[in-house]
C-alpha positions in Angstrom: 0.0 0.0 0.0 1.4 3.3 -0.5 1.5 6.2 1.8 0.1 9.4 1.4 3.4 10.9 2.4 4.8 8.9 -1.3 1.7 9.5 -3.1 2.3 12.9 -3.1 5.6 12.7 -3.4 5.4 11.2 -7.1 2.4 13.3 -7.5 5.1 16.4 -7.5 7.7 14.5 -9.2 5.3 13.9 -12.1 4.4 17.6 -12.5 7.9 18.8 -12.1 9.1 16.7 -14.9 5.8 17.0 -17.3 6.8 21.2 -16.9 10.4 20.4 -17.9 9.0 20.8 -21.6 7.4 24.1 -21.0 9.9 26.5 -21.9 10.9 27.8 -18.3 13.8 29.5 -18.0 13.7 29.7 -22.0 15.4 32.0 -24.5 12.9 33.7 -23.7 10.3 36.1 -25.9 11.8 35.0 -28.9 11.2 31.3 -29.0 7.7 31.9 -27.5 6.7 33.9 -30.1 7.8 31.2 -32.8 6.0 28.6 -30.3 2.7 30.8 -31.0 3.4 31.2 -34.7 3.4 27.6 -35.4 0.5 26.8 -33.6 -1.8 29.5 -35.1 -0.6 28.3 -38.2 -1.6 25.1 -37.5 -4.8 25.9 -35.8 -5.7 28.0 -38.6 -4.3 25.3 -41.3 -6.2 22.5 -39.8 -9.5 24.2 -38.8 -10.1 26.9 -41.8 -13.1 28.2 -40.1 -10.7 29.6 -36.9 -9.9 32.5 -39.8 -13.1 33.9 -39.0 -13.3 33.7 -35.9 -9.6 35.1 -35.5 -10.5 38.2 -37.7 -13.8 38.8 -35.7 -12.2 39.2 -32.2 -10.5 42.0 -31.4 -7.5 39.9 -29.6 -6.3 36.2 -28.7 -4.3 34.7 -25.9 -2.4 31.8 -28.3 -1.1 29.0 -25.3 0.8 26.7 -27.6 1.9 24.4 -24.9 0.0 23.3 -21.5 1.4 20.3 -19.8 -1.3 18.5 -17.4 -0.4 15.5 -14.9 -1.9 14.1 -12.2 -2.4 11.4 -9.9 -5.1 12.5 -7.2 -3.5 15.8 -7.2 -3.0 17.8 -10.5 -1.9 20.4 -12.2 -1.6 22.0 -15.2 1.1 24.9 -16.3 2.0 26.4 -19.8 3.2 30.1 -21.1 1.9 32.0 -24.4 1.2 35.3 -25.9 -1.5 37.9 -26.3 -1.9 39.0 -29.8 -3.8 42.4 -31.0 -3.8 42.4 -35.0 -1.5 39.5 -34.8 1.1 41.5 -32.9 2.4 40.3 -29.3 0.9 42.9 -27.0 1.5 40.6 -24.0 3.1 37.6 -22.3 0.9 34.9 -20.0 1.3 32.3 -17.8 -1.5 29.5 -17.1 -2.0 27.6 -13.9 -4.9 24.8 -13.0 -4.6 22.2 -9.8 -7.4 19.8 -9.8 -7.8 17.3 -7.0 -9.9 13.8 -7.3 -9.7 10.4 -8.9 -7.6 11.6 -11.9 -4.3 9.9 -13.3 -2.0 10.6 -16.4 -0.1 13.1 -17.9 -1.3 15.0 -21.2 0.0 18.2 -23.4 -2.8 20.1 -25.4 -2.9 24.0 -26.9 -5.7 26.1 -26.6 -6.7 29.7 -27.9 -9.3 32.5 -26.1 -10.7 34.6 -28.4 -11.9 37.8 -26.9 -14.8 39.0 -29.1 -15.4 42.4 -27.2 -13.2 45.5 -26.6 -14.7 45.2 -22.8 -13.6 41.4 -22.5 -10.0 42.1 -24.1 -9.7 45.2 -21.4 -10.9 43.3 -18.5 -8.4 40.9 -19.2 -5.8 42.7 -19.6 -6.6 45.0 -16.0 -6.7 42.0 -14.0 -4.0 40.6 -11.9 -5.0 37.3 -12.4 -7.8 36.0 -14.6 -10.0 33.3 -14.7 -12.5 32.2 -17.4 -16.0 33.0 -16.3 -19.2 31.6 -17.3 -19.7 34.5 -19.6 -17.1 32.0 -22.0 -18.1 29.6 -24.6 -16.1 26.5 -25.0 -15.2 25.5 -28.3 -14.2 22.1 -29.4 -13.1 21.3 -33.3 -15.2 18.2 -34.7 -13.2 15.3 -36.1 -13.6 16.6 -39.5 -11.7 20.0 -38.8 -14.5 22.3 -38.5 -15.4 24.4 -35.8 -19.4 25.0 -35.2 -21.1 27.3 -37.2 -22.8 28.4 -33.3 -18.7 29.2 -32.4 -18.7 31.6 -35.4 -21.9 33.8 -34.4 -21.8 33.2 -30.8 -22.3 36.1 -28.8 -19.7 35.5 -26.1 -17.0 37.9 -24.9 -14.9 35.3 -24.6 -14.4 31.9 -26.9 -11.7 29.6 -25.7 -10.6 26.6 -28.0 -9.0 23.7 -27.0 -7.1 21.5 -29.2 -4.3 19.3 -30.2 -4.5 16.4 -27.1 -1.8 14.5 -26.6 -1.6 12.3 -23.5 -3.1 10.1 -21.2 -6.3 11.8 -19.8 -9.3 12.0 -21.5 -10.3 15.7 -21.8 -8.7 18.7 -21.0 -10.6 21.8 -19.2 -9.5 25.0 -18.7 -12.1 25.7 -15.8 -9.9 26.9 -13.0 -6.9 27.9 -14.7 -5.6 31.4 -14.2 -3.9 33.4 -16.2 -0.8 36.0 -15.3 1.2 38.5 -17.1 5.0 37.5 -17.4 8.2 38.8 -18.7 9.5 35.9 -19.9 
Protein backbone atom coordinates (compact mmCIF):
# COMPACT_ATOMS: atom_id res chain seq x y z
CA UNK A 1 0.00 0.00 0.00
CA UNK A 2 1.45 3.33 -0.50
CA UNK A 3 1.53 6.18 1.84
CA UNK A 4 0.11 9.37 1.42
CA UNK A 5 3.42 10.91 2.36
CA UNK A 6 4.84 8.91 -1.31
CA UNK A 7 1.74 9.52 -3.06
CA UNK A 8 2.30 12.87 -3.07
CA UNK A 9 5.60 12.71 -3.44
CA UNK A 10 5.41 11.25 -7.10
CA UNK A 11 2.43 13.28 -7.49
CA UNK A 12 5.12 16.43 -7.46
CA UNK A 13 7.75 14.53 -9.18
CA UNK A 14 5.29 13.86 -12.12
CA UNK A 15 4.42 17.60 -12.48
CA UNK A 16 7.86 18.81 -12.15
CA UNK A 17 9.07 16.68 -14.94
CA UNK A 18 5.76 17.03 -17.31
CA UNK A 19 6.81 21.18 -16.89
CA UNK A 20 10.36 20.37 -17.90
CA UNK A 21 9.02 20.84 -21.59
CA UNK A 22 7.40 24.12 -21.03
CA UNK A 23 9.91 26.49 -21.90
CA UNK A 24 10.89 27.79 -18.31
CA UNK A 25 13.78 29.46 -18.02
CA UNK A 26 13.74 29.71 -22.03
CA UNK A 27 15.43 31.97 -24.45
CA UNK A 28 12.87 33.74 -23.65
CA UNK A 29 10.30 36.06 -25.87
CA UNK A 30 11.76 34.96 -28.93
CA UNK A 31 11.17 31.28 -28.97
CA UNK A 32 7.72 31.90 -27.48
CA UNK A 33 6.67 33.91 -30.12
CA UNK A 34 7.83 31.15 -32.75
CA UNK A 35 5.95 28.62 -30.26
CA UNK A 36 2.68 30.78 -30.99
CA UNK A 37 3.38 31.22 -34.74
CA UNK A 38 3.42 27.56 -35.36
CA UNK A 39 0.55 26.83 -33.60
CA UNK A 40 -1.81 29.48 -35.08
CA UNK A 41 -0.55 28.30 -38.23
CA UNK A 42 -1.62 25.06 -37.48
CA UNK A 43 -4.81 25.85 -35.78
CA UNK A 44 -5.69 28.03 -38.61
CA UNK A 45 -4.34 25.32 -41.32
CA UNK A 46 -6.16 22.51 -39.83
CA UNK A 47 -9.48 24.21 -38.85
CA UNK A 48 -10.07 26.91 -41.78
CA UNK A 49 -13.06 28.16 -40.05
CA UNK A 50 -10.67 29.57 -36.95
CA UNK A 51 -9.91 32.54 -39.77
CA UNK A 52 -13.14 33.91 -39.04
CA UNK A 53 -13.31 33.66 -35.88
CA UNK A 54 -9.61 35.08 -35.47
CA UNK A 55 -10.54 38.19 -37.71
CA UNK A 56 -13.85 38.78 -35.66
CA UNK A 57 -12.20 39.22 -32.18
CA UNK A 58 -10.46 42.03 -31.40
CA UNK A 59 -7.50 39.90 -29.59
CA UNK A 60 -6.35 36.21 -28.71
CA UNK A 61 -4.34 34.66 -25.93
CA UNK A 62 -2.41 31.82 -28.26
CA UNK A 63 -1.10 29.01 -25.32
CA UNK A 64 0.79 26.75 -27.57
CA UNK A 65 1.89 24.41 -24.93
CA UNK A 66 0.05 23.33 -21.55
CA UNK A 67 1.38 20.32 -19.78
CA UNK A 68 -1.27 18.48 -17.45
CA UNK A 69 -0.36 15.45 -14.88
CA UNK A 70 -1.88 14.14 -12.19
CA UNK A 71 -2.41 11.36 -9.85
CA UNK A 72 -5.13 12.50 -7.22
CA UNK A 73 -3.47 15.78 -7.19
CA UNK A 74 -2.98 17.81 -10.52
CA UNK A 75 -1.87 20.37 -12.25
CA UNK A 76 -1.57 22.02 -15.20
CA UNK A 77 1.11 24.93 -16.31
CA UNK A 78 2.00 26.37 -19.83
CA UNK A 79 3.17 30.13 -21.14
CA UNK A 80 1.85 32.03 -24.42
CA UNK A 81 1.24 35.27 -25.90
CA UNK A 82 -1.50 37.89 -26.31
CA UNK A 83 -1.93 38.98 -29.76
CA UNK A 84 -3.82 42.43 -30.98
CA UNK A 85 -3.77 42.37 -35.01
CA UNK A 86 -1.47 39.47 -34.78
CA UNK A 87 1.12 41.53 -32.93
CA UNK A 88 2.41 40.27 -29.30
CA UNK A 89 0.90 42.86 -27.03
CA UNK A 90 1.48 40.65 -23.97
CA UNK A 91 3.07 37.57 -22.29
CA UNK A 92 0.89 34.89 -20.00
CA UNK A 93 1.29 32.27 -17.77
CA UNK A 94 -1.49 29.53 -17.14
CA UNK A 95 -2.00 27.56 -13.95
CA UNK A 96 -4.86 24.84 -13.04
CA UNK A 97 -4.62 22.23 -9.77
CA UNK A 98 -7.41 19.80 -9.79
CA UNK A 99 -7.81 17.33 -6.98
CA UNK A 100 -9.94 13.82 -7.35
CA UNK A 101 -9.72 10.36 -8.86
CA UNK A 102 -7.57 11.64 -11.95
CA UNK A 103 -4.27 9.90 -13.33
CA UNK A 104 -2.03 10.58 -16.35
CA UNK A 105 -0.15 13.13 -17.93
CA UNK A 106 -1.27 14.96 -21.21
CA UNK A 107 0.03 18.20 -23.44
CA UNK A 108 -2.83 20.07 -25.41
CA UNK A 109 -2.90 23.95 -26.93
CA UNK A 110 -5.69 26.10 -26.63
CA UNK A 111 -6.74 29.70 -27.90
CA UNK A 112 -9.31 32.46 -26.10
CA UNK A 113 -10.68 34.61 -28.43
CA UNK A 114 -11.95 37.82 -26.91
CA UNK A 115 -14.84 39.04 -29.07
CA UNK A 116 -15.40 42.40 -27.24
CA UNK A 117 -13.24 45.52 -26.61
CA UNK A 118 -14.67 45.17 -22.83
CA UNK A 119 -13.62 41.44 -22.46
CA UNK A 120 -10.00 42.09 -24.09
CA UNK A 121 -9.72 45.16 -21.39
CA UNK A 122 -10.86 43.26 -18.45
CA UNK A 123 -8.40 40.87 -19.16
CA UNK A 124 -5.81 42.71 -19.59
CA UNK A 125 -6.56 45.04 -16.00
CA UNK A 126 -6.68 41.96 -14.00
CA UNK A 127 -3.97 40.61 -11.91
CA UNK A 128 -4.99 37.29 -12.37
CA UNK A 129 -7.84 35.97 -14.57
CA UNK A 130 -10.05 33.26 -14.73
CA UNK A 131 -12.51 32.21 -17.35
CA UNK A 132 -16.04 33.02 -16.29
CA UNK A 133 -19.20 31.60 -17.30
CA UNK A 134 -19.68 34.48 -19.60
CA UNK A 135 -17.12 31.99 -21.98
CA UNK A 136 -18.10 29.58 -24.63
CA UNK A 137 -16.09 26.48 -25.02
CA UNK A 138 -15.20 25.46 -28.27
CA UNK A 139 -14.19 22.14 -29.43
CA UNK A 140 -13.06 21.33 -33.33
CA UNK A 141 -15.25 18.23 -34.66
CA UNK A 142 -13.18 15.26 -36.10
CA UNK A 143 -13.59 16.64 -39.46
CA UNK A 144 -11.69 20.03 -38.79
CA UNK A 145 -14.50 22.25 -38.50
CA UNK A 146 -15.44 24.41 -35.83
CA UNK A 147 -19.36 25.01 -35.24
CA UNK A 148 -21.11 27.25 -37.21
CA UNK A 149 -22.75 28.41 -33.31
CA UNK A 150 -18.69 29.21 -32.41
CA UNK A 151 -18.73 31.55 -35.39
CA UNK A 152 -21.90 33.81 -34.38
CA UNK A 153 -21.79 33.22 -30.85
CA UNK A 154 -22.31 36.11 -28.81
CA UNK A 155 -19.74 35.48 -26.13
CA UNK A 156 -17.04 37.92 -24.86
CA UNK A 157 -14.92 35.30 -24.59
CA UNK A 158 -14.42 31.93 -26.86
CA UNK A 159 -11.72 29.59 -25.75
CA UNK A 160 -10.60 26.58 -28.02
CA UNK A 161 -9.02 23.67 -26.99
CA UNK A 162 -7.09 21.51 -29.22
CA UNK A 163 -4.26 19.26 -30.19
CA UNK A 164 -4.52 16.41 -27.12
CA UNK A 165 -1.79 14.47 -26.61
CA UNK A 166 -1.62 12.34 -23.48
CA UNK A 167 -3.08 10.13 -21.24
CA UNK A 168 -6.31 11.84 -19.81
CA UNK A 169 -9.30 11.98 -21.50
CA UNK A 170 -10.31 15.72 -21.84
CA UNK A 171 -8.72 18.68 -21.02
CA UNK A 172 -10.57 21.77 -19.18
CA UNK A 173 -9.54 24.99 -18.74
CA UNK A 174 -12.06 25.69 -15.78
CA UNK A 175 -9.87 26.86 -12.97
CA UNK A 176 -6.92 27.92 -14.70
CA UNK A 177 -5.64 31.40 -14.19
CA UNK A 178 -3.89 33.42 -16.21
CA UNK A 179 -0.81 35.97 -15.34
CA UNK A 180 1.18 38.46 -17.10
CA UNK A 181 5.00 37.49 -17.41
CA UNK A 182 8.22 38.76 -18.69
CA UNK A 183 9.53 35.93 -19.94
Amino acid sequence: MISRRSLLAMGGAGLTLAACGNGIGSAGASRLDARVDATRNYLLTKYPGTQDLETKSVGVLWMPLMTEASFGFGGAFGQGALRINNVTVDYYAAAAASFGLQIGAQQYAHALFFMTPEALADFRRSDGWQLGADARYALPDRGGAIAASTLTSTAPVIALVFGQAGLIAGASLAGTKYTRIIP
